[in-house]
C-alpha positions as CSV (number, residue, x, y, z in Angstrom):
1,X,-16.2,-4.0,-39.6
2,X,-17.7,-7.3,-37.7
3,X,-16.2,-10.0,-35.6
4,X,-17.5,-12.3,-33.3
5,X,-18.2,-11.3,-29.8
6,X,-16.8,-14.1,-27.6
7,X,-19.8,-13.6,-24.9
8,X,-22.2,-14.5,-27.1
9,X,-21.4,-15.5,-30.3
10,X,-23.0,-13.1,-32.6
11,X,-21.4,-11.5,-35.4
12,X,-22.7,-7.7,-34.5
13,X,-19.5,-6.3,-32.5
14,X,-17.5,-3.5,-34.0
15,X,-13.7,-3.6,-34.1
16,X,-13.1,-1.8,-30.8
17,X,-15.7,-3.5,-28.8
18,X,-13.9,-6.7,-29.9
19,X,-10.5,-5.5,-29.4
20,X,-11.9,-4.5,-25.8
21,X,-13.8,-7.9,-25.1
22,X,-10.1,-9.9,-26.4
23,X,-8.1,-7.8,-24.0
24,X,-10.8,-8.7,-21.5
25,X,-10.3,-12.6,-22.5
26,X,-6.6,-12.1,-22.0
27,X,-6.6,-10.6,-18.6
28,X,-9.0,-13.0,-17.6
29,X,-6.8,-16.0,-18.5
30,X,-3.4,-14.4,-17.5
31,X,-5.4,-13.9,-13.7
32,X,-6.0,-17.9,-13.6
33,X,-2.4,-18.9,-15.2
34,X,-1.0,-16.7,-12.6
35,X,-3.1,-18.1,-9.4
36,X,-1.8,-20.5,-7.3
37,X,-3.8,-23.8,-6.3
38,X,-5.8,-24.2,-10.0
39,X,-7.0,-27.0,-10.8
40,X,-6.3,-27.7,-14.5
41,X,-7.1,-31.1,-15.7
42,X,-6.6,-34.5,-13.4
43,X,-3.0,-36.0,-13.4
44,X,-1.0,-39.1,-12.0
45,X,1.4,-38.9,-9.7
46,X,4.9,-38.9,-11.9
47,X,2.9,-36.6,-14.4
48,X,5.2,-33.8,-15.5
49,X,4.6,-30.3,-13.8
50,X,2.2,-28.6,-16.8
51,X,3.8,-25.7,-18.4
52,X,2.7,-22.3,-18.6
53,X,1.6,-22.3,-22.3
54,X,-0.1,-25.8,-21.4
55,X,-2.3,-24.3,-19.0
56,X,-3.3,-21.0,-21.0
57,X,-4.8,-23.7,-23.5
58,X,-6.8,-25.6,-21.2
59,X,-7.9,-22.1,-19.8
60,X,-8.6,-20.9,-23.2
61,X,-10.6,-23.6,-24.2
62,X,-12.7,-23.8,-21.3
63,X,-13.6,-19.9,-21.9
64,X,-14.2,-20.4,-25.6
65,X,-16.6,-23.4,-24.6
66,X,-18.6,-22.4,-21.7
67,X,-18.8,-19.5,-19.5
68,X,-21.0,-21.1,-17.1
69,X,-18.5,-24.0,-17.1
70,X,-15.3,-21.7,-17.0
71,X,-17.1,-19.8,-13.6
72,X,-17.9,-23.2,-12.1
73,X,-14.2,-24.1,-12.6
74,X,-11.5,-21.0,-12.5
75,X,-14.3,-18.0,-11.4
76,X,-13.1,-18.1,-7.7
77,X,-9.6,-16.9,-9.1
78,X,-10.8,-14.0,-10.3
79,X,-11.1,-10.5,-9.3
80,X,-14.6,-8.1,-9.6
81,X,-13.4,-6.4,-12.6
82,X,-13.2,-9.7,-14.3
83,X,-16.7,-10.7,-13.7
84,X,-18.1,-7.8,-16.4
85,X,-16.6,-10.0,-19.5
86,X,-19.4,-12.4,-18.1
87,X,-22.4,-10.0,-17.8
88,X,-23.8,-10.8,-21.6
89,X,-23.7,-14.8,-21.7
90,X,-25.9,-16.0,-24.6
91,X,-29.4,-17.5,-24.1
92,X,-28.0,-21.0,-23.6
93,X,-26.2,-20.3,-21.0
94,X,-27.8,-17.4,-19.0
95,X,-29.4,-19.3,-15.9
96,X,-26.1,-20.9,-15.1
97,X,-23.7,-18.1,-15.5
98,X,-26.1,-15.6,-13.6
99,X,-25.9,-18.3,-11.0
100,X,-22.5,-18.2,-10.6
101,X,-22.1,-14.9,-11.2
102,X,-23.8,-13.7,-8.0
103,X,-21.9,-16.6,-5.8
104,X,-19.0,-15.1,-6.9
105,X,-19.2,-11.5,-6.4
106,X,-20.9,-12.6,-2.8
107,X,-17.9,-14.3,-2.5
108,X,-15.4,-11.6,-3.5
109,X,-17.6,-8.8,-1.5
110,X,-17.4,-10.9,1.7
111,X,-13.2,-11.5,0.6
112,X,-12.7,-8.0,0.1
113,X,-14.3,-6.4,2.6
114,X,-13.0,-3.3,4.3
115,X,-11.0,-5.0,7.0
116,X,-10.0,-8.0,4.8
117,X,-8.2,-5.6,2.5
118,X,-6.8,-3.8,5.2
119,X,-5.5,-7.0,6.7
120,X,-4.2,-7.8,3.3
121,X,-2.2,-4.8,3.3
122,X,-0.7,-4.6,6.6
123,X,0.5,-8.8,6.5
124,X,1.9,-7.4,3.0
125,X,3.5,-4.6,4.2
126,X,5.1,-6.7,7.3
127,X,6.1,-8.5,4.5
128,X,7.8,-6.4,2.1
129,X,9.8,-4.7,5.3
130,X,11.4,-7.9,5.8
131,X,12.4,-8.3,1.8
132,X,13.7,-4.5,2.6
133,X,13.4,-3.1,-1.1
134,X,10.3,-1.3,-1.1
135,X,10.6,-0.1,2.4
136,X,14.0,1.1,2.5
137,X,15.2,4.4,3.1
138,X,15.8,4.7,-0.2
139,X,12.8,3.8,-1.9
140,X,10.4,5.4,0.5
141,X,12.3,8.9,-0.2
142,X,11.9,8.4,-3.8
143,X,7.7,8.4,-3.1
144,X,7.8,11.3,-0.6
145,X,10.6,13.7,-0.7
146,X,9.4,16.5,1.1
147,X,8.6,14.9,4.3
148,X,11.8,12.7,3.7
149,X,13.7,16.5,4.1
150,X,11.6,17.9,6.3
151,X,12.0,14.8,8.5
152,X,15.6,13.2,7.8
153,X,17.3,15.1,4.6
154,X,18.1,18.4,6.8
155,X,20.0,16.7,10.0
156,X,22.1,14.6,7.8
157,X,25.7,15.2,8.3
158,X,28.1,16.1,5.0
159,X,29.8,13.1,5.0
160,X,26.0,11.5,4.9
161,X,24.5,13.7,2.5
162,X,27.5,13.0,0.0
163,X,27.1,9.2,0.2
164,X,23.5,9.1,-0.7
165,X,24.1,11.2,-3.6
166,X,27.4,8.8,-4.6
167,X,26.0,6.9,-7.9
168,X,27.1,3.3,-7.8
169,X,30.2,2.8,-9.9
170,X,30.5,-1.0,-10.0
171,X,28.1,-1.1,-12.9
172,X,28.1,1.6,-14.5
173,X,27.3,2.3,-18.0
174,X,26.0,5.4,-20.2
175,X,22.6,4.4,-19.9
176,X,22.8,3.9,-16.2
177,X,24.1,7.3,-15.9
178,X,21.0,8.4,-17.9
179,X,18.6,6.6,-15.6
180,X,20.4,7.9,-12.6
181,X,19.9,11.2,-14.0
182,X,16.2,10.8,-15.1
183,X,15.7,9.4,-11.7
184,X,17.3,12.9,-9.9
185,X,15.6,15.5,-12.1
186,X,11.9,12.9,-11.0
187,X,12.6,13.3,-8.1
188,X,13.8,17.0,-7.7
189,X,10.0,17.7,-9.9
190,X,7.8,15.8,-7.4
191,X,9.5,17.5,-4.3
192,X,9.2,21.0,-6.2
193,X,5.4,19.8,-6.8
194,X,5.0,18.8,-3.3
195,X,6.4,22.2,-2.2
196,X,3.7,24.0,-4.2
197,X,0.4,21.8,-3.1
198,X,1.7,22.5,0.4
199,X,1.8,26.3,-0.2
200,X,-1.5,26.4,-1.7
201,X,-3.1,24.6,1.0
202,X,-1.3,26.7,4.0
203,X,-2.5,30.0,2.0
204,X,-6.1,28.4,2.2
205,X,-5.3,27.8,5.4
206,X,-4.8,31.3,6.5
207,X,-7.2,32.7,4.5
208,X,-10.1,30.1,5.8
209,X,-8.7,31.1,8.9
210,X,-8.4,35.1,9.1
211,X,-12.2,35.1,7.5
212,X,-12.8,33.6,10.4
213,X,-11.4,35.5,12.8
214,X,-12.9,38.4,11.0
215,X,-16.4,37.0,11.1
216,X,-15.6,36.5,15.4
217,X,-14.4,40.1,15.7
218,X,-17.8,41.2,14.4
219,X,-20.2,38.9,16.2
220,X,-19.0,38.7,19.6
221,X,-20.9,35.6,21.3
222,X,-19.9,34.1,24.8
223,X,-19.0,31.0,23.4
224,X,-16.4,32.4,20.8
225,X,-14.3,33.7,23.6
226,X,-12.9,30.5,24.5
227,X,-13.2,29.2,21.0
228,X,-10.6,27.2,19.5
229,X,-10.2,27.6,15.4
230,X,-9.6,24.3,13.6
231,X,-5.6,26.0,13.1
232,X,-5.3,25.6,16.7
233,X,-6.8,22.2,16.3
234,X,-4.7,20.9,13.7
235,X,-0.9,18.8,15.0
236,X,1.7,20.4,13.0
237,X,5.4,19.4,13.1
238,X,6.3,22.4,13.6
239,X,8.7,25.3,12.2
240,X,10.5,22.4,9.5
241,X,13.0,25.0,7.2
242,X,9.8,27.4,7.3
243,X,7.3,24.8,6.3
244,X,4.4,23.9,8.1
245,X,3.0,20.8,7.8
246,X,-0.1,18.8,9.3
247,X,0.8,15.4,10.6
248,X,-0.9,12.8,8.7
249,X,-2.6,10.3,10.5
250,X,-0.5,8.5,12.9
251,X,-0.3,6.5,15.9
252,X,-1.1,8.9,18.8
253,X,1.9,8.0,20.8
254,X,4.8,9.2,18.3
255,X,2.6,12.3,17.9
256,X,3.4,14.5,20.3
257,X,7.1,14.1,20.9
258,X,7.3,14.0,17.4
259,X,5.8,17.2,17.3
260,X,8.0,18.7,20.2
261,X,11.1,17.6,18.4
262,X,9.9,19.2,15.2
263,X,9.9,22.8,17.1
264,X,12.7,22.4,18.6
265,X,14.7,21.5,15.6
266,X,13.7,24.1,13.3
267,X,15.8,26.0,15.5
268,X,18.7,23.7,15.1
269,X,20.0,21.0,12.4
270,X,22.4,19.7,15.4
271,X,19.8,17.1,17.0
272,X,20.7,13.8,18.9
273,X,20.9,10.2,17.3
274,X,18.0,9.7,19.7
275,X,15.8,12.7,18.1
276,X,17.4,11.8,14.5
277,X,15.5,8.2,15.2
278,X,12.5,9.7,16.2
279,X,11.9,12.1,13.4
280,X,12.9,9.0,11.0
281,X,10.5,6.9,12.6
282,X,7.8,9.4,12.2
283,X,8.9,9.3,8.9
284,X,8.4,5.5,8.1
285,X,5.5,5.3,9.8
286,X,3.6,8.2,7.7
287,X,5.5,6.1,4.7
288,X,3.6,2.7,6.2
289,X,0.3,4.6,6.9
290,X,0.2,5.8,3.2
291,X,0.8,2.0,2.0
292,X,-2.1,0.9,4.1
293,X,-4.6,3.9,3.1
294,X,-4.2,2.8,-0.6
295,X,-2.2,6.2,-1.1
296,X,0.7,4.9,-3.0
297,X,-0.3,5.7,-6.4
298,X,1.9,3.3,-8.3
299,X,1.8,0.6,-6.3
300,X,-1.2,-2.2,-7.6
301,X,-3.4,-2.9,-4.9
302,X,-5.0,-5.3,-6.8
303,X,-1.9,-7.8,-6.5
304,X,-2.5,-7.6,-2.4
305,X,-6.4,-7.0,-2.1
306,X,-7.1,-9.7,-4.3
307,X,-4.5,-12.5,-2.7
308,X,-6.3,-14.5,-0.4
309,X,-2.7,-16.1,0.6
310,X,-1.9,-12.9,2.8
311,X,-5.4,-14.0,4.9
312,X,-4.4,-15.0,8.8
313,X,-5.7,-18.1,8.0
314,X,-5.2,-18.9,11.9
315,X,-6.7,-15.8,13.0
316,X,-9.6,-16.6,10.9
317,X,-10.5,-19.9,12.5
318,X,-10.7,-19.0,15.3
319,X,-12.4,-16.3,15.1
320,X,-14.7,-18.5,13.7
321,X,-14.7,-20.9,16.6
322,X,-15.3,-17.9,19.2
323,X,-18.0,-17.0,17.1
324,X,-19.5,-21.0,17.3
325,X,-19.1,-21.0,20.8
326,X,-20.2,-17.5,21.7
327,X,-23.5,-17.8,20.1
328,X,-25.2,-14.8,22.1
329,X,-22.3,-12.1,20.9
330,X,-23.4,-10.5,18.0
331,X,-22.0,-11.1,14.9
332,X,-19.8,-7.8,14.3
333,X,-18.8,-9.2,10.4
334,X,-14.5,-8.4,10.6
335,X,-12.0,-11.1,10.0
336,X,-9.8,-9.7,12.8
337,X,-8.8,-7.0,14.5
338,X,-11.9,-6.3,16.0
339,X,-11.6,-2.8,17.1
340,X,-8.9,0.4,16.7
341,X,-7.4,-0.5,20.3
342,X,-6.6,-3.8,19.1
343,X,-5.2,-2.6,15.7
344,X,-3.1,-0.2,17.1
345,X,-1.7,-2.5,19.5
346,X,-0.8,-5.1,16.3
347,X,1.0,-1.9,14.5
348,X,2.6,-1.1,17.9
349,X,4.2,-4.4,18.5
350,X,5.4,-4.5,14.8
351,X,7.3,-1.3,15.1
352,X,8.4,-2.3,18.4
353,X,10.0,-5.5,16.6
354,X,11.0,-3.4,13.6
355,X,12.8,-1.0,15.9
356,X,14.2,-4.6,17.8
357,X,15.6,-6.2,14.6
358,X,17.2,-2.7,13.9
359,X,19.0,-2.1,17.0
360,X,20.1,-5.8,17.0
361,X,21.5,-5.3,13.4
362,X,23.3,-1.9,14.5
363,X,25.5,-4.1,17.4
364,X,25.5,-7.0,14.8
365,X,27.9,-4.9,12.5
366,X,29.9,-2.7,15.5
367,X,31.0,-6.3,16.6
368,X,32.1,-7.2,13.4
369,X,33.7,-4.0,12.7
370,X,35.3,-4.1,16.4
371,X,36.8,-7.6,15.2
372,X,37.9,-6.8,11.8
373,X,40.1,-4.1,13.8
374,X,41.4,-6.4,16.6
375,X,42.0,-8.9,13.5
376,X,44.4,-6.0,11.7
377,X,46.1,-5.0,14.8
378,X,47.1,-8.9,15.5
């Protein structure tokens, strides 16, 4: 079976290639509908805001028209995957859509380089800890909940522990209950999975490891008696409910008290609110680190790599500026952020004021509560 291929106009495309080439087509024009800032046809002031259907027409016809035309007027909306629709342009056309084809993915190499994306991420993440939904305690349990009860779950009190498993009764409806169910036995599965990839690896762990000691015993050099093996090396939390776990990579100065308090309270579940705000705080930030490093598997990146609007657009000038007037510095190519001091020192001061706001919030509500009392005694 035939039907047109919408890159070049030929009549040679089998059904799947042209389903594949329309969802192509779709995406591409959902990406520009959705942008912000596009430019869709000229209007006086007092013109009516255009509507969504409006706007995929104008799109639509653009694309069905003219590549080259639709790159020259929507292409720097679009992503890298987009671009491929684009790579067969018919005769016509092909001069003027290679053109802008390699402007554009200069364009979106230099926007999502390395440390742009990683810029990206971290002015999302700031963000999305101040909407508190994805971020909450919550939420982030849900995506990790092993290192949620290695961490937090175990030094909960009863009375603690029986309020998060409460299910919310204001709304509640068969289906609800369902979810709510569906959502337990998810997240009982991913833990149990957890539980076995951590096995695995600490049983490769000791095996890589007593191999090694085996191979030391029978070659006896001067420099193995002081050797360190990469067990020793490794920063565990410690004794957690039996578990041993490598820390992830963190900031270095949570590290090693965090890894202190881990020893000392496998020993113990009875731990101070201080050490209960450590260990939780080493649990967010592994949570935040796993956000930036791409690692949260069903989050889209694409929807924060590709969103120019999270740019320091500030911080970009003048860096710019600095480089302008600083001709003789070498060019080093980052946005900002120039080096790992710096960046630590950026995702230092945002805990700090993340620990701040939450302090501040805790003697927020005791006032209140201290007044609702003094209110019912009066």
């Amino acid at each position: 079976m035939e039907c047109e291929d919408p890159a070049s106009g030929s009549s040679t495309v089998d059904t799947s290639r042209c389903s594949s080439l329309a969802d192509q087509q779709k995406n591409i024009i959902d990406q520009v509908v959705s942008s912000e800032g596009v430019h869709f046809k000229s209007q006086q002031i007092g013109d009516p805001e255009l509507q969504d259907t409006e706007k995929r027409k104008i799109v639509e016809d653009v694309l069905n028209r003219s590549h080259g035309l639709f790159l020259s007027k929507f292409g720097q909306h679009l992503c890298q995957e987009h671009l491929e629709f684009f790579s067969k342009p018919n005769e016509a056309e092909q001069y003027e859509v290679d053109f802008y084809l390699r402007q554009l993915r200069k364009n979106l190499k230099k926007k999502a380089s390395k440390m742009c994306i990683k810029n990206r991420r971290f002015d999302a993440l700031k963000k999305m800890v101040t909407e508190g939904t994805y971020f909450s305690e919550e939420e982030m349990r849900k995506r990790n909940p092993l290192l949620y009860e290695q961490l937090v779950g175990q030094y909960l009190s009863e009375e603690e522990k029986r309020m998060r498993e409460e299910i919310d009764t204001s709304n509640i409806t068969i289906v609800n209950l369902l979810m709510e169910q569906m959502d337990r036995e998810d997240l009982e599965k991913l833990k149990k999975t957890q539980e076995e990839d951590e096995d695995c690896a600490e049983e490769e762990e000791d095996t890589s490891d007593e191999e090694e000691e085996s191979a030391n015993k029978t070659k006896p050099t001067p420099s193995s008696i002081s050797k360190v093996t990469p067990a020793e090396k490794k920063i565990l939390w410690g004794e957690m409910g039996g578990v041993k776990k490598e820390a992830p990579i963190g900031r270095a100065n949570w590290i090693k008290s965090t890894c202190e308090l881990g020893a000392k309270a496998s020993s113990s579940n009875e731990i101070s609110d201080e050490e209960r705000s450590l260990l939780f705080d080493e649990f967010r930030n592994n949570m935040f680190e796993n956000f930036l490093q791409g690692k949260d598997s069903d989050f889209d990146y694409s929807k924060v790599d590709c969103n120019p609007e999270l740019d320091d657009i500030e911080t970009m000038n003048q860096d710019a500026e600095d480089k302008y007037f600083d001709s003789e510095t070498p060019e080093t190519g980052s946005v900002r952020n120039m080096d790992v001091d710096s960046e630590e020192d950026e995702f230092e001061k945002f805990m700090s004021q993340v620990r701040s706001e939450e302090r501040t919030n805790h003697i927020t509500s005791g006032i209140k509560h201290l007044n609702s009392d003094l209110g019912d005694s009066l």
